[in-house]
C-alpha positions as CSV (number, residue, x, y, z in Angstrom):
1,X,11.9,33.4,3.0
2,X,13.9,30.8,1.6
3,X,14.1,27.1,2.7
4,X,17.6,26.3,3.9
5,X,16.7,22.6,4.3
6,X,18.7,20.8,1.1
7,X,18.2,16.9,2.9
8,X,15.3,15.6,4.5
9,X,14.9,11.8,5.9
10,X,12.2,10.4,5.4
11,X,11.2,7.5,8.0
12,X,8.6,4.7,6.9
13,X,9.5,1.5,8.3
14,X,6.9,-0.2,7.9
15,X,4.2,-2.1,6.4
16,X,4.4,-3.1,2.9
17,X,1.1,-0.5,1.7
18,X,1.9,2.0,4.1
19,X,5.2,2.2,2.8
20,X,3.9,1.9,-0.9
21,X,1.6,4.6,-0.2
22,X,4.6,6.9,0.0
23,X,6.1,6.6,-2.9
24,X,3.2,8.3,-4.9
25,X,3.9,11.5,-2.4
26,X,7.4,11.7,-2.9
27,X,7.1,11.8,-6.6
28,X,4.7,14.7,-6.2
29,X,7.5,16.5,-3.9
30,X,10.1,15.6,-6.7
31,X,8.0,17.4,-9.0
32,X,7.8,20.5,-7.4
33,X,11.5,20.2,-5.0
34,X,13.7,18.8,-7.6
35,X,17.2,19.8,-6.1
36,X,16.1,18.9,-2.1
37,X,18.1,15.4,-1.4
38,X,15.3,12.6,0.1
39,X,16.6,9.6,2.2
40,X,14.5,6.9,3.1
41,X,14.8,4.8,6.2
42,X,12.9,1.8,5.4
43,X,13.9,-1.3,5.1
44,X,15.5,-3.1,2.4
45,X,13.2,-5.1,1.0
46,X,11.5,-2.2,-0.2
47,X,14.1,0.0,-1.9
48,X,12.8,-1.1,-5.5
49,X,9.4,0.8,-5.0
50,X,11.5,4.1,-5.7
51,X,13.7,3.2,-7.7
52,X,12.8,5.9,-10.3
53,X,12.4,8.7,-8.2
54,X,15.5,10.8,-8.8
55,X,17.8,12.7,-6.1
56,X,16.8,10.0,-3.6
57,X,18.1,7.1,-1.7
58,X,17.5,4.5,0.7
59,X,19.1,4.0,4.1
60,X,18.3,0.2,5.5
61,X,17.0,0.3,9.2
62,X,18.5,-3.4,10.5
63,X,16.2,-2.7,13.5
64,X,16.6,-6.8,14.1
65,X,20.5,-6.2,14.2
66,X,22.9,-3.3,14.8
67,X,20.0,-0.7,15.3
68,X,17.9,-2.8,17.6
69,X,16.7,-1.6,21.1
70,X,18.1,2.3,22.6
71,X,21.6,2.2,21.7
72,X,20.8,0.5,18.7
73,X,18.7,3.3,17.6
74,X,21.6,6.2,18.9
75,X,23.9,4.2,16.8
76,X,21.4,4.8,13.4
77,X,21.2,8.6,14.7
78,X,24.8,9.0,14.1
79,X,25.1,7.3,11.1
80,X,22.1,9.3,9.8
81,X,23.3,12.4,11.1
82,X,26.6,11.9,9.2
83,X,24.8,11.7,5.9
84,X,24.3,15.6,6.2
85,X,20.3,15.5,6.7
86,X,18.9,18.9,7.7
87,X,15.1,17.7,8.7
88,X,12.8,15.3,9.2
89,X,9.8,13.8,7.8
90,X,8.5,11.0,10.3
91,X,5.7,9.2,8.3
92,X,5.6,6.4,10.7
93,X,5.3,8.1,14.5
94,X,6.3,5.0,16.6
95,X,8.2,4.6,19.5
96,X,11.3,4.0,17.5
97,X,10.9,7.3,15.2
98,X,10.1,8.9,18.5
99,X,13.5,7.6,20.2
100,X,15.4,8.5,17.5
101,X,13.6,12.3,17.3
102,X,14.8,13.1,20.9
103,X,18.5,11.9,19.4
104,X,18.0,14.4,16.6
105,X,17.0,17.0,18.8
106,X,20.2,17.1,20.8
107,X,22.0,17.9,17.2
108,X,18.9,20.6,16.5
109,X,17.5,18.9,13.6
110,X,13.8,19.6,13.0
111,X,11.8,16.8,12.9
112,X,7.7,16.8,11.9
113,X,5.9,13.9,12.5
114,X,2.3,12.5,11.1
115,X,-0.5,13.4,13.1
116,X,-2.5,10.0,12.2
117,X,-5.9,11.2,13.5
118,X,-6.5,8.6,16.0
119,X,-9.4,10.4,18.2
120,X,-10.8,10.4,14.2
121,X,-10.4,7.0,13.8
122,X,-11.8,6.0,17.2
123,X,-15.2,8.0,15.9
124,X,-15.1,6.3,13.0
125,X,-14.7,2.7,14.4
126,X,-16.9,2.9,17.6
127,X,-20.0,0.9,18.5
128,X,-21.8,3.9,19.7
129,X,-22.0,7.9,18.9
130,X,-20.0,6.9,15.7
131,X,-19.1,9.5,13.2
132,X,-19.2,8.2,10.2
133,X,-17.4,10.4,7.7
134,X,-14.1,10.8,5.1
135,X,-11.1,11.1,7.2
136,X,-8.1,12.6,5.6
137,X,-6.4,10.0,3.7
138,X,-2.8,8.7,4.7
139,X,-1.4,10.1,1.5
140,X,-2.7,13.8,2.7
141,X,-1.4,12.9,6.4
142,X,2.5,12.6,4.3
143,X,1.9,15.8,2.4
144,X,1.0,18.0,6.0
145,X,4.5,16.6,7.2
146,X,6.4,18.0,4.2
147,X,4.5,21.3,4.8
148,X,5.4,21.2,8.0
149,X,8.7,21.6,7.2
150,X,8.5,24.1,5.0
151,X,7.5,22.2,1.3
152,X,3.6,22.6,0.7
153,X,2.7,20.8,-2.6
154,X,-0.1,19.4,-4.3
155,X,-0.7,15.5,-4.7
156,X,-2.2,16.5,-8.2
157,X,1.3,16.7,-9.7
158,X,2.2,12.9,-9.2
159,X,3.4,11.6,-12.6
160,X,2.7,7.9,-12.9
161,X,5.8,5.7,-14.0
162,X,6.5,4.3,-17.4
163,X,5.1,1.1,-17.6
164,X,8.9,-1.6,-17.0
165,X,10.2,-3.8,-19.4
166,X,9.4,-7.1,-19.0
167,X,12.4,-9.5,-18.1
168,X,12.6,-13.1,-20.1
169,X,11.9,-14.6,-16.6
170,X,8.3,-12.6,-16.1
171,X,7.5,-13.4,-20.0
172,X,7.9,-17.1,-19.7
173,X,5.4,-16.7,-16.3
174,X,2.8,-15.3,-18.7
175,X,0.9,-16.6,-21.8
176,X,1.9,-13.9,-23.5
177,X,-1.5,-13.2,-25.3
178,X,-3.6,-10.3,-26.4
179,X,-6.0,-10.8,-23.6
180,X,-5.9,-8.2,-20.7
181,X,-3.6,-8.7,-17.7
182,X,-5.6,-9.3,-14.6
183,X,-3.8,-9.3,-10.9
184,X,-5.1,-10.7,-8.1
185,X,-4.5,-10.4,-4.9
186,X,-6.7,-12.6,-2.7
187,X,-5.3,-12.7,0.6
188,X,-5.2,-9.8,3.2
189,X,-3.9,-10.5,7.1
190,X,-6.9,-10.1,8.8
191,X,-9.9,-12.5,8.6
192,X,-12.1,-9.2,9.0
193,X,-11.3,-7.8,5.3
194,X,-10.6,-11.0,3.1
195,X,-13.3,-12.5,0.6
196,X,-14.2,-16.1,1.4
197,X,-11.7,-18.4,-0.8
198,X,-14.6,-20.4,-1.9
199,X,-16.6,-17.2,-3.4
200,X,-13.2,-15.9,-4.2
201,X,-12.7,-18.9,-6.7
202,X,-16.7,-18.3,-8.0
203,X,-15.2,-15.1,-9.4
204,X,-12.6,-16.4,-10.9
205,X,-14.5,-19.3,-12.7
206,X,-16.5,-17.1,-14.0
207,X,-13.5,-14.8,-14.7
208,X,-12.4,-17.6,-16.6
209,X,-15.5,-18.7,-18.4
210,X,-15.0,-15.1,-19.9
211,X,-11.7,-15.7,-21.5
212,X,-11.3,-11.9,-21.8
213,X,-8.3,-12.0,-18.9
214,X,-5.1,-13.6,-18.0
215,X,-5.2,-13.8,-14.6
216,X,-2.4,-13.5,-12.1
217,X,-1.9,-14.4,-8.9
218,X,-0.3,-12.4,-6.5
219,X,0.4,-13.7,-2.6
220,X,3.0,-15.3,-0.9
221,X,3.7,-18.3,2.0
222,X,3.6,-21.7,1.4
223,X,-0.3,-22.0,1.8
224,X,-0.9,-19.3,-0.6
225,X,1.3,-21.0,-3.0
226,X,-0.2,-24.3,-2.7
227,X,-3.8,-22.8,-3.2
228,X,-2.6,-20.7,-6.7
229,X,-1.2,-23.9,-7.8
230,X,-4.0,-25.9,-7.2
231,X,-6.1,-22.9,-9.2
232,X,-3.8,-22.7,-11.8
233,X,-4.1,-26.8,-12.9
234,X,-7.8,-26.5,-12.7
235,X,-8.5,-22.8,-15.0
236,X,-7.0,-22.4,-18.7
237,X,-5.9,-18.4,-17.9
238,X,-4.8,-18.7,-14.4
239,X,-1.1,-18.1,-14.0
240,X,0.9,-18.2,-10.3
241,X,3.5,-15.6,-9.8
242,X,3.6,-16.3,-6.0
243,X,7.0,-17.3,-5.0
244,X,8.3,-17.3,-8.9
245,X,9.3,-13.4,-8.9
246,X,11.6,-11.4,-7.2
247,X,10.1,-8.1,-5.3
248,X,11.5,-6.2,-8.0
249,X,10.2,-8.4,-10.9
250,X,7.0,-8.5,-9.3
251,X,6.9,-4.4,-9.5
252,X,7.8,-4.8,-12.9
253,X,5.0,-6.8,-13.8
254,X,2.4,-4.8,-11.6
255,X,3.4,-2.0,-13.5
256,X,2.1,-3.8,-16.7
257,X,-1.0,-4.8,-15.7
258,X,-4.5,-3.7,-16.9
259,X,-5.8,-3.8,-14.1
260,X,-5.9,-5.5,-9.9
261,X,-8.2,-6.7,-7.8
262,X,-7.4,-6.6,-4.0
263,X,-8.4,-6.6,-0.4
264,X,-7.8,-3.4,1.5
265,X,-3.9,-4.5,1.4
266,X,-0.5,-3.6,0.2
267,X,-1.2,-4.7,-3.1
268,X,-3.7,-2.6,-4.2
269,X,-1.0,0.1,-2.7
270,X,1.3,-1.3,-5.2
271,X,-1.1,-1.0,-8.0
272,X,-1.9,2.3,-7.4
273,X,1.2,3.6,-7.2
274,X,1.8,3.0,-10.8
275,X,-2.1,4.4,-12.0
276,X,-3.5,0.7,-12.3
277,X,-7.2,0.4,-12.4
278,X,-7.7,-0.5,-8.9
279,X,-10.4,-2.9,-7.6
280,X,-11.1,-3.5,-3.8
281,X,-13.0,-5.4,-1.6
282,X,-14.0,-4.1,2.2
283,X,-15.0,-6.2,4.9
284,X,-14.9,-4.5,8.6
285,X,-12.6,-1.8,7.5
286,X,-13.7,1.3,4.9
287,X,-12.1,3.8,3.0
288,X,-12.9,6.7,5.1
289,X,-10.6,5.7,7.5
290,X,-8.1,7.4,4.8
291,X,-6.4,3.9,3.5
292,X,-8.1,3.5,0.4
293,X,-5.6,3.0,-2.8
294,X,-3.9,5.9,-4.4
295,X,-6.2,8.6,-6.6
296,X,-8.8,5.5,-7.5
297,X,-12.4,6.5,-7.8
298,X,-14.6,5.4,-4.4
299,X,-17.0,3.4,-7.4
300,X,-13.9,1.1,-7.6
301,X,-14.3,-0.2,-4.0
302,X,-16.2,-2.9,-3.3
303,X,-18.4,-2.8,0.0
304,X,-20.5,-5.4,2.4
305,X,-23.9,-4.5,2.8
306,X,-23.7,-1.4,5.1
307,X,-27.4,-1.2,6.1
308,X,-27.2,-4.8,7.1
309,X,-23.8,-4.9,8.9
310,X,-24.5,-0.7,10.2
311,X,-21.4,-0.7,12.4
312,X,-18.8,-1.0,9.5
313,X,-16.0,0.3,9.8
314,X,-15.2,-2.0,13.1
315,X,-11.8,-1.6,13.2
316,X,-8.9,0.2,11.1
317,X,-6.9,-2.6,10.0
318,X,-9.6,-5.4,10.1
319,X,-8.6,-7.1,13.6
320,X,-11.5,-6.4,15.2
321,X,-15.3,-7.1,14.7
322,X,-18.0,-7.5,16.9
323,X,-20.4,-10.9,16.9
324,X,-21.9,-11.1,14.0
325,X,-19.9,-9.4,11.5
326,X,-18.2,-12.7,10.7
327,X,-19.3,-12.8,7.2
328,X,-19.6,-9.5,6.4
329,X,-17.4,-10.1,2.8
330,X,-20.4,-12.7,1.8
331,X,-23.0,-10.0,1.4
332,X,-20.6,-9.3,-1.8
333,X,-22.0,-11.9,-4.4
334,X,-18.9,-13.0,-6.6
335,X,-21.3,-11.8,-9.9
336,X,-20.6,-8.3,-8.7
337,X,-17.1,-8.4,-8.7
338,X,-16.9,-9.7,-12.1
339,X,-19.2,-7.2,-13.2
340,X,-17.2,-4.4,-12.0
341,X,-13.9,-6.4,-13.3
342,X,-15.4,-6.3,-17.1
343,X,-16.9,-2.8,-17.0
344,X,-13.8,-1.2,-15.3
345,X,-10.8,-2.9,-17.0
């Protein structure tokens, strides 16, 4: 039977790497649906992530303005259902997509929404009886919602994007040597899966010592800024892009990296999505709870000492660890990281 669906929306609102851990999905459903129309309701800030992925566009959610609250979310129902959309992918199932499903079922529009395992991920997390296995990843989660309506394909035809041309601006950030291009992204939001500054800057002293890398730093917020400055007087191949790039500039220079190292946070999402060398670094959280980065091998993930600390993973998105589990990242001894850095980049 043919699929009479020509125009899905697609709804990811939010965060940063949950949204970036669409876009390597959709360009596997380009692939194989080349004439189906995508629109994305995200929000603005984010549009440049697909920039390159054809037949689709991106629809701003201003769910601080003119689509806040109930009516606020009728109104975007409207506007969306004038755009001629035939179904629904909801990759975010919150109580706003949920609102605005029960407007799209007065007009009969079929709407699929992620199933985001939670009984799995209460197993996985718990204290007691815990179940400790690989959960489906959040990138398979995306691909049972397209199924769902009707457009099975396989995550093995993503095409990574060209590497972007680097803009006069991004070339005077950067030495512009033949050494390799090394992000960094040291800061997560959660306490629970960020390495220790002070055995954070251990790795990248010896990083530096090395003089094999130019090292980038990638963050934002005036605290980050300050510390990357402060890192950036003191090594020879330490460069700050915090707060010097635009998002879009900052995508373009991600995408011409050799390689990132990252917390279990949006930018080693961002990475990913462009089929960078990937390193990361787990504290109370673990990849079987289905977040890890985009097709990069399990050796490139960094974990605590699991025998010692035997209740990891505490918590899905680091918030929560019991007493104890404080320092979980310090059972990770800087040398490691740089050993991994130099044998995987």
């Amino acid at each position: 039977m043919t699929n009479t669906i020509q125009h899905i929306l697609v709804i990811r609102l939010s965060a940063m790497g949950d949204v970036a851990m669409t876009v390597p999905v959709l360009r596997a459903f380009r692939t194989k649906y080349p004439e189906v129309k995508l629109t994305v309701l995200t929000r603005k800030f984010f549009a440049p992530m697909f920039s390159d992925i054809s037949n689709l566009e991106i629809y701003e959610a201003d769910v601080k303005g003119k689509h806040k609250g109930a009516l606020g979310l009728y109104r975007l129902s409207k506007e969306l259902k004038e755009l001629g959309i035939d179904a629904v992918a909801d990759l975010h199932n919150v109580l706003r997509s949920k609102v605005l499903k029960s407007f799209f079922a007065i007009n009969r529009i079929k709407v699929v929404q992620i199933d985001k395992g939670r009984d799995e991920k209460k197993a996985l997390t718990r204290d007691t009886n815990k179940i400790f296995k690989q959960l489906k990843t959040s990138h398979e989660r995306y691909v049972d919602v397209f199924t769902g309506l009707g457009f099975p394909f396989n995550l093995q035809e993503t095409n990574y994007p060209a590497k972007q041309k680097l803009t006069k601006k991004i070339n005077g950030i950067t030495n512009q040597t033949s050494k390799k291009w090394l992000g960094i992204a040291p800061f997560a939001q959660y306490e629970g899966k960020t390495y220790p500054l002070e055995l954070m800057m251990k790795v990248i002293e010896q990083l530096d010592t090395l003089n094999q890398f130019e090292i980038l730093l990638f963050g934002g917020g005036k605290r980050e800024i300050d510390i990357f400055d402060t890192l950036e007087s003191k090594f020879l191949n330490i460069r700050n892009v915090a707060g010097k790039l635009n998002f879009d500039e900052e995508l373009i220079l991600i995408s011409n990296l050799d390689g990132m190292l990252s917390m279990d946070s949006g930018n080693a999402h961002l990475a990913a999505m462009y089929g960078i060398p990937t390193i990361t670094l787990w504290g109370v959280t673990h990849p079987y709870a289905g977040f890890a980065p985009f097709k990069q091998s399990i050796e490139l993930a960094i974990l605590p000492d699991l025998q010692k600390y035997n209740l990891i993973p505490t918590s899905i998105y680091g918030n929560k660890f019991p007493q104890g589990y404080e320092d979980v990242m310090r059972s990770i001894s800087p040398e490691t990281i740089v050993k991994k850095i130099v044998t995987t980049i």
